[in-house]
C-alpha positions, 0 to 999 in steps of 0.5 A, spaced: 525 248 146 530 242 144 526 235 142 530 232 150 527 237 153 520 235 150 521 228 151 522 229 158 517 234 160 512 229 157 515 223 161 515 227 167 507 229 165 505 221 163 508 218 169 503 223 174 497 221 170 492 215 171 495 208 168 487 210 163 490 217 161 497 215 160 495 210 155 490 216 151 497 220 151 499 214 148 494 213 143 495 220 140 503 218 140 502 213 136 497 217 130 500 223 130 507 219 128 502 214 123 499 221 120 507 223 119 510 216 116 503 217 111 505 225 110 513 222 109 511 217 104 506 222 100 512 227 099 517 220 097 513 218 092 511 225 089 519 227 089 520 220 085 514 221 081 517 228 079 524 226 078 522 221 074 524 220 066 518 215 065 514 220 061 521 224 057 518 220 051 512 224 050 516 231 050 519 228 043 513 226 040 511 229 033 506 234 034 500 231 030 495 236 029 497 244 028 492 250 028 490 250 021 486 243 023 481 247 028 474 249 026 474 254 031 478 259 034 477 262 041 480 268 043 478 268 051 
């Protein structure tokens, strides 16, 4: 089903309901697309922080302790 044929298949519903359960359609509309904008923004912010170089530093930092610095070895 294409999204026109959704849109007016739920208009054709909302304009034979009361003026209360229209607005209760209304209400979950605008939920529905808060909770979309936040998913949105998450996987904005996540794709940013992913691409990001902010941290490439610590990738060319001098490894400052090695295996014979341990006191115990665990061999799971």
């Amino acid at each position: 089903m294409t999204r026109q044929i959704i849109i007016e298949r739920t208009l054709k519903v909302i304009n034979q309901l009361p003026e209360d359960k229209a607005e209760a359609i209304s209400d979950f509309a605008d939920f529905v697309f808060k909770r979309y904008e936040e998913q949105e923004l998450t996987n904005g912010i996540q794709k940013l922080a992913s691409e990001s170089q902010a941290f490439d530093f610590l990738n060319n930092e001098d490894d400052i302790y090695s295996i014979a610095d341990l006191k115990e070895v665990y061999n799971g």
